[in-house]
N, C-alpha and C positions, 0 to 999 in steps of 0.2 A: 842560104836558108835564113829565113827570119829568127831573132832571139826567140824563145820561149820563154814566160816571165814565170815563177814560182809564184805559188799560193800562199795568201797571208796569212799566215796561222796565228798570228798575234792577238784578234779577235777572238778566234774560239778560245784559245788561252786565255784571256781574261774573262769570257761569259763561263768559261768551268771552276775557276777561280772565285768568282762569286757566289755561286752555285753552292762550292765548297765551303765556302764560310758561310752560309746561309744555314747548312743543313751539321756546321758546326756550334753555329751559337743556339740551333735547337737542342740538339745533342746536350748542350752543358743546360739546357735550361731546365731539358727533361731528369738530367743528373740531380739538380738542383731539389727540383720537388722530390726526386726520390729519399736525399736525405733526408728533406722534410720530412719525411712519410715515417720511415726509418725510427726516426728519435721519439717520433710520437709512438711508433710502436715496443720501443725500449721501453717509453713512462709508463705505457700502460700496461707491458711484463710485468714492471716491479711493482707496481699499484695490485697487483692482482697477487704476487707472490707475498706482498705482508698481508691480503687479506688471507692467505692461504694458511701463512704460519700463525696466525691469531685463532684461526677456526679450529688448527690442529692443538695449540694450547686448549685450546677448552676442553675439544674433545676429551683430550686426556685427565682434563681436572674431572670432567663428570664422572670416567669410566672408574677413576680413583673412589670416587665418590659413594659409585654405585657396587662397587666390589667389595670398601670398608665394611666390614663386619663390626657390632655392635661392640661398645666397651665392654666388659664381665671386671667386675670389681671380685678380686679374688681374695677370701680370707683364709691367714693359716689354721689349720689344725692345731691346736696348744692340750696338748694332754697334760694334766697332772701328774704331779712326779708324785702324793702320798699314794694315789692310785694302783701306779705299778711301779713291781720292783724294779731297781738298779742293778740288781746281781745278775751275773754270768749264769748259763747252766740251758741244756734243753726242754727241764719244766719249766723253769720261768719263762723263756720265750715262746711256750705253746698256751699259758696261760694268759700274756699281754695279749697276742692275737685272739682268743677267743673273747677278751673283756673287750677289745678292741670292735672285734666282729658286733658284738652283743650292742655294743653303744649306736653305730651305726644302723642298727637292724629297731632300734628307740627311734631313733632320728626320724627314720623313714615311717614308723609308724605315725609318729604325732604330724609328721605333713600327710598323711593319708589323712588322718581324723583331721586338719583344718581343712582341706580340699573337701572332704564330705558335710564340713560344718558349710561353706560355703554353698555349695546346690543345696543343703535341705533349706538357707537362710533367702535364694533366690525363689522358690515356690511361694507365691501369693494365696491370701487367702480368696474367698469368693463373697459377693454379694450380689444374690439373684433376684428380679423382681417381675413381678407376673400378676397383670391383673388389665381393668377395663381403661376408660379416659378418666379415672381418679389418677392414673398412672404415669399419665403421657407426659415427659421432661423430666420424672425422680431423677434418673441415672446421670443424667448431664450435672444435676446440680446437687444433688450428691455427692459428686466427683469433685465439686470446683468447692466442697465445706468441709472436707476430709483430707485437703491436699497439708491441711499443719496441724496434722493431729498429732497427739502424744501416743496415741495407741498401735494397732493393727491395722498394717496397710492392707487394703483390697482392691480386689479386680471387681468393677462393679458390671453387669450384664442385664438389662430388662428385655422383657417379653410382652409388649401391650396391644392387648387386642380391644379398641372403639367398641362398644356397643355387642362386646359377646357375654354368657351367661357364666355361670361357676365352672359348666361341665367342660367348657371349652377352654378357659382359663387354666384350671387344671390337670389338663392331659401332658402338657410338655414337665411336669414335675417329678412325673415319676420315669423320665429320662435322663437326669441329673445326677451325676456323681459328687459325693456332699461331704466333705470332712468335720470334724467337732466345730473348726473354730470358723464355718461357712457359717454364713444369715440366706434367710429366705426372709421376703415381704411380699404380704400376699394382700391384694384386696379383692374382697369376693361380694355379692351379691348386691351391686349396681343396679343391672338389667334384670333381674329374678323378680316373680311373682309369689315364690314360696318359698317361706323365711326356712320347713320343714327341709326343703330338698337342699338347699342353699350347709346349711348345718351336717346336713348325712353326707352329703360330699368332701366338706370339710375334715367331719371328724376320719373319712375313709382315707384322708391324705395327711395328716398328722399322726395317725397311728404308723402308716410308710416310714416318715420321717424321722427318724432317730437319734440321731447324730446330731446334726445339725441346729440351731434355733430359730425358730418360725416368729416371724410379725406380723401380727396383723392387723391391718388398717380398719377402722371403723367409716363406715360408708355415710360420706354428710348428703348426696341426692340421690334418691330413689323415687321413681314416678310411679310406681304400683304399686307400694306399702309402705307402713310409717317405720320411717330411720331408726326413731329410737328403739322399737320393740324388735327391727332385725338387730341392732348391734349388741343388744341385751341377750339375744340369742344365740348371737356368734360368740359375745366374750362367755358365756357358760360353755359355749363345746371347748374355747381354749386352755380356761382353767382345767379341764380333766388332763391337762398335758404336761409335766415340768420344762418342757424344752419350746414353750409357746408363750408368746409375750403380746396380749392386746393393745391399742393404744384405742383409748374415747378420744373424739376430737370435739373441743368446745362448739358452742350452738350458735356463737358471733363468727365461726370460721364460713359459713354459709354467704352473709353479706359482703365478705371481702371478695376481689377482685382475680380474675385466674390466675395471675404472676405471684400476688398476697397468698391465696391459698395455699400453691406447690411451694412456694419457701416454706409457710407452716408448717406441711406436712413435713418436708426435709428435715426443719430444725428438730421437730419433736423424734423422728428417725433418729436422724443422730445424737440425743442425747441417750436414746435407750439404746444404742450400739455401744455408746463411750462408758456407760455406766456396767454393762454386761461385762465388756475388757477390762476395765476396772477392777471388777469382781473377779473375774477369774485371773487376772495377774497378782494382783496384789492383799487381797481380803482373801481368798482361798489357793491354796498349797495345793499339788499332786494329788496329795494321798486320800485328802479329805474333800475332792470334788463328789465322789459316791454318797457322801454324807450328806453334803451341803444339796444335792437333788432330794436325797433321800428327806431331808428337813422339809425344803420348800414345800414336794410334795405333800405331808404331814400336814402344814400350816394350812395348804389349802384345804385338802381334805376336811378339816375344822373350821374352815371359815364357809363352805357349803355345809356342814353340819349347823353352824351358826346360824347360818341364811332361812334353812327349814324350821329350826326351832322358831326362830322373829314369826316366821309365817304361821307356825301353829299356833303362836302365843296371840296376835292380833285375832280378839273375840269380836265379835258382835254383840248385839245389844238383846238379841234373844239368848245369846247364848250364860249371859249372866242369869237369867231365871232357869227354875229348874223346870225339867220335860216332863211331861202329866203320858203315863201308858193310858192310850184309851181302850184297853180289856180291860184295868184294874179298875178303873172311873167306871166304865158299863159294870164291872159285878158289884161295886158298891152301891150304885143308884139300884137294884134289881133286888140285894139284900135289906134296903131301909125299905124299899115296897113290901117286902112279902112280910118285914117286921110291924110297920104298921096297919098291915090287913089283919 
C-alpha cells in the first residue's frame, strides 16, 4: 500500500495567527479611545460638579437673604425711681402697676393723635375752575407757578367749555363738594348777549356757595357787548358777597399775545390766592375769622352806600336853578289880569 502523506497544518496555523493579531491590535485600539473617552468624561463630571456646588452657595445666600427679618432697634423702658416707690408691701406693688398701666395707655394715645395728625395733613386742598376759551391752559400753569409757594398746597381741577354761555358753565358747580379753604375761578359771560341774565345766574350761584371763596375773572373779549359795562356789572353782583373776589384785568392785556395773556391772567390769580392765605394764616387768628367777614362785609356795604351818594350828588346844570310849578305861574299871570281889569 502506498504511504499516505498528512496534511499541512502549518499554513492555516499561521493565516489564524495573523488573523489573531489583527483583531488584537484592534481590540487595544478600540481600548485606547475608550480611555480617551473615559477621562474626557471625568473632566466634564468635575466641571459640572463645581458648577453645581457654586449655584447651591448662592442659593442659599439668597434664601438667607430672603428670610432675614428686618433689624428692630430696641429701646429700654427706664422708669424713674422718684416716681415709684422702693418699699415692699401689696399697696405699693398694685399702685406701680396701675401708674405703670396709665403711662402706657399716654403713650398710645399721643401715637393715635400723631397718626391722626398725619391723614388730616395728607388731604389737599382744591382749586376748581370752570369757564369758556378765557380758561383753556389756567390749570397747567397754575400748577407749574404754585409748585414753591410758601402757602397752601392745592389740587388744581378745570372744567372748560369753548364757546358755551354762563348757564352751561355753571351747572357742574353745584355738584362740588367745597371746604373753607377751596377756591373756585370762575369766568362768566364770554358768549352771552345779556349782561341782565349773565349777573342773575351768577348771583343764583354765589348765594349756593358758602364756604368756599369764588374768583372771578373779568371778561377782556366779548363780540356781542361792550366788556367794560359787563364787568361793571358782574363785579357789583360780587361785592353783595364777603366770600367773592373780582379781578379787573387792564385794557393793554387785550393786545398781547395768547401765551402773554394766560400767564397774566395766572400771575394776577395767584397773587389774590397768596394774599387771601396770607390773611387767613397770619393777620387773622380762629376766633376772629366771624369778625374779620363780618368787617369786610360792613366796609362794603359803605362803600355802595358811598357809590349812590357820588351818584346822587353829580347835579346837572338845570338842576342848580330852582323849578318854577306851572299852576302857581298860571294863578299868578290870572290874578295880575283880573287886578288890572
Amino acid at each position: 500500500m502506498p504511504a499516505r502523506s498528512l496534511p499541512d497544518l502549518s499554513i492555516r496555523e499561521n493565516d489564524e495567527i495573523v488573523l489573531l493579531k489583527q483583531t488584537i491590535s484592534n481590540l487595544n485600539i478600540q481600548l485606547e479611545t475608550a480611555h480617551l473617552e473615559i477621562e474626557n468624561l471625568h473632566l466634564e463630571n468635575n466641571a459640572l460638579q463645581k458648577q453645581i456646588v457654586e449655584r447651591d452657595s448662592k442659593i442659599k445666600q439668597l434664601i438667607t437673604i430672603c428670610s432675614s427679618t428686618k433689624k428692630v432697634i430696641k429701646k429700654k423702658c427706664e422708669f424713674s425711681v422718684s416716681k415709684f416707690n422702693t418699699s415692699t408691701g401689696s399697696q405699693n406693688t398694685d399702685t406701680r402697676v396701675a401708674s405703670i398701666q396709665t403711662e402706657y395707655q399716654k403713650q398710645d394715645l399721643d401715637t393715635s393723635k400723631s397718626l391722626n395728625n398725619t391723614k388730616e395733613k395728607v388731604v389737599k386742598s382744591k382749586i376748581m375752575i370752570y369757564g369758556a376759551q378765557q380758561c383753556v391752559g389756567l390749570a397747567s400753569l397754575l400748577s407749574d407757578l404754585r409748585r414753591n409757594t410758601k402757602y397752601e398746597d392745592y389740587k388744581i381741577f378745570a372744567e372748560t367749555k369753548p364757546f358755551a354761555q354762563t348757564e352751561d358753565i355753571l351747572k357742574s358747580v353745584d355738584y362740588c363738594n367745597l371746604g373753607s379753604m377751596d377756591k373756585i375761578i370762575l369766568c362768566v359771560g364770554e358768549n352771552d348777549s345779556n349782561a341782565l341774565k349773565t349777573t342773575s345766574e351768577l348771583y343764583y350761584v354765589l348765594k349756593k356757595v358758602k364756604n368756599a371763596t369764588v374768583i372771578v375773572l373779568g371778561v377782556l373779549n366779548n363780540d356781542h357787548q361792550n366788556e367794560r359795562l359787563l364787568n361793571y356789572s358782574i363785579e357789583k353782583t360780587c361785592k353783595m358777597f364777603t366770600n367773592c373776589h373780582f379781578i379787573r384785568f387792564d385794557t393793554f392785556a387785550k393786545k398781547l399775545l395768547n401765551k402773554m395773556v394766560k400767564k397774566y391772567i395766572c400771575t394776577r390769580v395767584n397773587m389774590l390766592i397768596d394774599t387771601i392765605d396770607y390773611e387767613y394764616k397770619y393777620l387773622i387768628t380762629k376766633t376772629n375769622v366771624n369778625m374779620f367777614n363780618y368787617t369786610r362785609h360792613n366796609l362794603r356795604k359803605k362803600s355802595l352806600m358811598h357809590e349812590n351818594r357820588k351818584t346822587q350828588l353829580q347835579k346837572k346844570i338845570y338842576d342848580y336853578f330852582p323849578k318854577l310849578n306851572k299852576t302857581k305861574s298860571i294863578q299868578k299871570t290870572s290874578d295880575q289880569n283880573t287886578f288890572f281889569r
